[in-house]
N, C-alpha and C positions, 0 to 999 in steps of 0.2 A: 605856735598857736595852740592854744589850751581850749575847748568847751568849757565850761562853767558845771557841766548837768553833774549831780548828784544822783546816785544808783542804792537802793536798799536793795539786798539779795538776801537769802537763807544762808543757815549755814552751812559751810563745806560740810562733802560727804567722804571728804578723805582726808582722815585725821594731818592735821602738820602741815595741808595746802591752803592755799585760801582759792577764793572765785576769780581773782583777776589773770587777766590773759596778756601778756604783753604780743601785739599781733603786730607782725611789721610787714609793712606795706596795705593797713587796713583801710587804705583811700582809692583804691584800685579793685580791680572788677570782681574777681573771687574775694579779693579780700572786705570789700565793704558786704557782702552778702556772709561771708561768714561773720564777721560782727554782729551783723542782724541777728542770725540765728545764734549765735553765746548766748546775746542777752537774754532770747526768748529763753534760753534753756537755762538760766540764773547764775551767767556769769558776767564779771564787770570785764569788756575788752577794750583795753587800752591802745588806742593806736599810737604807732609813729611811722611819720611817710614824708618824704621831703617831698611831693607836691599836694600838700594841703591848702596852700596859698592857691594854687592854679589848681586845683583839681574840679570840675563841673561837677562833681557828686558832694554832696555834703558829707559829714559823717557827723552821724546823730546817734551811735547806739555806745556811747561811754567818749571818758576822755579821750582828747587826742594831741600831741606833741608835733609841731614840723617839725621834724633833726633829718640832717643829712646824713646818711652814713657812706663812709665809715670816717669823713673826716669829726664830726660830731659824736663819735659812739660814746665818750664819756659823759654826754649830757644824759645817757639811758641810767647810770648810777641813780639821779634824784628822784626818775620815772616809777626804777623800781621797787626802792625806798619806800616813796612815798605811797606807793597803794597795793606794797609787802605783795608783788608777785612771784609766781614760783612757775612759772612756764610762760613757752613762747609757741607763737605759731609762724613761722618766717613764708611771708609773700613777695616781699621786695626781690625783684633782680628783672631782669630782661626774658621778654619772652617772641621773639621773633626768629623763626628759623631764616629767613633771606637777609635781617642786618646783622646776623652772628656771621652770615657768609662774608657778608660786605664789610662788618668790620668784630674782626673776632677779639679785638682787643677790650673793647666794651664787655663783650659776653666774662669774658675771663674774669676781669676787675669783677664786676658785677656779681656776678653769680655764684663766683669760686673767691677774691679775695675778700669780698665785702663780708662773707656770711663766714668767712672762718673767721673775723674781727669780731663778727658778733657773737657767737660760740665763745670765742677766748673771753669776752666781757661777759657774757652771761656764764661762765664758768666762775670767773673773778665772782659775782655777787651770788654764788651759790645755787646758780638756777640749774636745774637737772632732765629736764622734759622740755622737747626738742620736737616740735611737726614740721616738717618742711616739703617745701613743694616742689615736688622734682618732676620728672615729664616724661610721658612718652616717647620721645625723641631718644632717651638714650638705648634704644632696644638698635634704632638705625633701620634697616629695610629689613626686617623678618620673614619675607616672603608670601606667600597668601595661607597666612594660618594668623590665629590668636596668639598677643603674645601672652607668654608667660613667667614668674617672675626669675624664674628657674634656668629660663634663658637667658643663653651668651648675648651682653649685650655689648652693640658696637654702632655704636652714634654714627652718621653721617653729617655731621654739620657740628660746630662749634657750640652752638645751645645745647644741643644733646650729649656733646664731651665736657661742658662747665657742669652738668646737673651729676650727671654719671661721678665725675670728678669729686664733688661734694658726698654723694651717698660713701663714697668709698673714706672720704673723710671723716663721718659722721662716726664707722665700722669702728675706727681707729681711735676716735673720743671714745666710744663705748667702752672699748677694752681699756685703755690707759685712765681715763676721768669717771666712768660709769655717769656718762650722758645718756638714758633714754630717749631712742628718736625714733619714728615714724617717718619716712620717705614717702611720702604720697605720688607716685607717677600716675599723673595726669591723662586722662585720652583728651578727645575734644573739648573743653570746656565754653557751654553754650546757654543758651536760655536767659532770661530775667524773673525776678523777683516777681511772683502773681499777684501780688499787691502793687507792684510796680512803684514801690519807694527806692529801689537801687539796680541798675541793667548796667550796658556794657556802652560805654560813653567812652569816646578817649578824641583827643584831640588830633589824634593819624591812625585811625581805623587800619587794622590792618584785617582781622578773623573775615572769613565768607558771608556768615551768614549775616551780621550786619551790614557788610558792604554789598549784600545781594537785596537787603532790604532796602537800600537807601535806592541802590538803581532803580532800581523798581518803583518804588514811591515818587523818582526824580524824570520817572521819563526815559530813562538813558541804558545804553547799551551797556550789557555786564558781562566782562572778562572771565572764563574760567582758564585755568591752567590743567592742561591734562587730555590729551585725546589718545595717548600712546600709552597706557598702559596697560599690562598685561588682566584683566578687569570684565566683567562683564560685560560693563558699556564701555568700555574702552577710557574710564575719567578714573581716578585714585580713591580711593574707599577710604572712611574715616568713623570712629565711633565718638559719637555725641553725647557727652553725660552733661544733664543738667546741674543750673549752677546751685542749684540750692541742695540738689544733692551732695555737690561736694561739700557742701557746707556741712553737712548730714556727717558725712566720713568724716569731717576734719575734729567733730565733736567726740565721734565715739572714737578716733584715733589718740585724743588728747587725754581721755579717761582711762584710755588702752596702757598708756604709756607711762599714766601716775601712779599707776597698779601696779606695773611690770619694767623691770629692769629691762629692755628689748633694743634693738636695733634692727628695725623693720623694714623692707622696700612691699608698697602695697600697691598694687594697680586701681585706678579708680576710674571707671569707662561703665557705657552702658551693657558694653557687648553685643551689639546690634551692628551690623555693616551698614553704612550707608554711603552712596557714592554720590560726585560732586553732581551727576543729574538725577538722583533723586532728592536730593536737596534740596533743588532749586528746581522741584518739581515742586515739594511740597510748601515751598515758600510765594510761588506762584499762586497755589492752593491758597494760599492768607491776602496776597496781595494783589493778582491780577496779571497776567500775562506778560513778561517782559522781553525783550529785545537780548537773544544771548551769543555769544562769538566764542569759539571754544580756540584754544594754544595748544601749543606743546606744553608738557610739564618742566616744573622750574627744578634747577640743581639742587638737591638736599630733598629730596619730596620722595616717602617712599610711598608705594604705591598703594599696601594695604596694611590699614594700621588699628587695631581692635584687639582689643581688651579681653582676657581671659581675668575674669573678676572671681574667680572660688575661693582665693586667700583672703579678699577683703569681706565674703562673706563670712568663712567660716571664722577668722580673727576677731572682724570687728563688729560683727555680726549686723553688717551693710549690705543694705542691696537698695539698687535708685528705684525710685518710685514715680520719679517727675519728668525720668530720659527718653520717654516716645519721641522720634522727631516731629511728632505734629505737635505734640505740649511743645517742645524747645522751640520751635519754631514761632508758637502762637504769644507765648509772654514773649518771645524778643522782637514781635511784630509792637505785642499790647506797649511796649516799652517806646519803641520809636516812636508811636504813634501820638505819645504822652509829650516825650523831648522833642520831637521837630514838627511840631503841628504846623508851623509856619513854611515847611520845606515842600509836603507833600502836595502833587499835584492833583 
């Protein structure tokens, strides 16, 4: 499936590139907010995502292709051709730490062989610049400190060893192919669009803060996991960065990269602790008193996981703007509010 829209941009500002972005997986939650913000910033972003068919977000901010990968990846040849791109931002893979436990065979395919097929094809058609999104998760329980990028990291779960797996891959194209990449590790990713043209919609909700909104808005009692850990309030600490902040990094990661021959891993978090009850303190704050039931914590969950952000500042000279948990909170309230008007009680 192709858009039709036609994009006038300026011209590049780095001789030999052009503006187009081939973004994969640009139909899903960071990635259709990163689109947003390309365009705003005058580039054409080309997506391609094998649920555009089924996806409940549109994507309106440049062309868009369904191709499956990796069994499809030489339909990306006519993509690239055709609107002479010279970089990628890779979104597509799995992101759930409890179905990488339940089934790690997914994560692997997914995460680690799909993206090395795409690497091998975008080496094939000369592409050199490489964002990809790798996670938190591969640091594993770092104990109650910031992590850092400097640190030994050691996944506890299968997402965290498919992402980690791939940065080490990416190390190895550099030296052998001179692929420029940016690793983006992830903390929380949270919030919606303040305009509220693209939030976090998916059709098996898994993240907190959506599924603490929905309870809430539906009446119904909300599970947390976590009363045993070693924690202030005894619930697991997490750092929250806004989504359009990431969007924010993934631009200046992408400029980073068309500069500089690099092979980067970059932390991208608010650096702000927040724990699972004050989170769903301050979502209460938005939505109204809810009915809460607290667990044990689930296998693979470490207790405290937050972001020492000083290389994404000084590098890419980023820092979030939009990551208070009361803003992330408030647009992915303004979001639901917009998408399920018919739900809320």
């Amino acid at each position: 499936m192709e858009s039709t829209t036609e994009h006038q941009f300026p011209n590049p500002s780095i001789k030999g590139l052009t503006r187009s972005v081939l973004v994969t997986g640009g139909a899903g939650y960071v990635g259709s907010h990163c689109c947003k913000f390309l365009s705003k910033n005058g580039f054409i972003p080309v997506t391609i995502d094998r649920d555009l068919k089924r996806s409940t977000k549109p994507v309106a901010f440049g062309p868009s292709f369904d191709i499956n990968l990796p069994q499809e990846i030489n339909r990306v040849d006519e993509v690239v051709k055709r609107y002479n791109i010279t970089s990628c931002i890779h979104f597509a893979g799995s992101a759930s730490v409890a179905q990488s436990i339940k089934n790690p065979s997914e994560y692997y395919k997914n995460n680690t062989i799909t993206t090395i097929v795409l690497l091998d094809k975008l080496k094939e058609l000369g592409i050199k610049t490489f964002i990809y999104s790798s996670s938190a998760a591969v640091y594993g329980n770092p104990g109650l400190k910031k992590c850092n990028e400097s640190d030994i990291c050691k996944p506890i779960n299968p997402y965290g060893a498919s992402k980690l797996m791939m940065e080490q891959i990416l190390k190895d194209y550099h030296k052998a192919y001179d692929i420029s990449s940016v690793g983006l590790r992830y903390f929380n990713a949270a919030g919606a669009d303040p305009d509220a043209e693209v939030g976090e919609l998916r059709n098996r909700e898994t993240h907190i803060i959506p599924l603490a909104i929905n309870a809430s808005r539906q009446l119904k009692t909300f599970y947390i996991n976590g009363d045993n850990f070693p924690t202030e309030d005894g619930t697991c600490v997490r750092d929250y960065v806004h989504v359009m902040d990431l969007a924010d990094a993934h631009v200046k990661a992408l400029n980073y990269a068309n500069k500089n021959l690099v092979c980067e891993q970059i932390n991208l978090g608010s650096s702000t602790p927040v724990s699972n009850k004050q989170l769903l303190d301050t979502i209460q704050k938005h939505t109204g008193k809810m009915n809460i039931v607290i667990r044990d914590g689930r296998v693979g969950d470490p207790a405290y996981l937050v972001a020492d952000i000083t290389k994404a500042k000084q590098i890419l000279k980023w820092e979030p703007t939009q990551s208070s948990i009361d803003n992330v909170v408030a647009t992915a309230v303004k979001w639901y509010n917009k998408t399920h008007k018919s739900d809320i009680q």
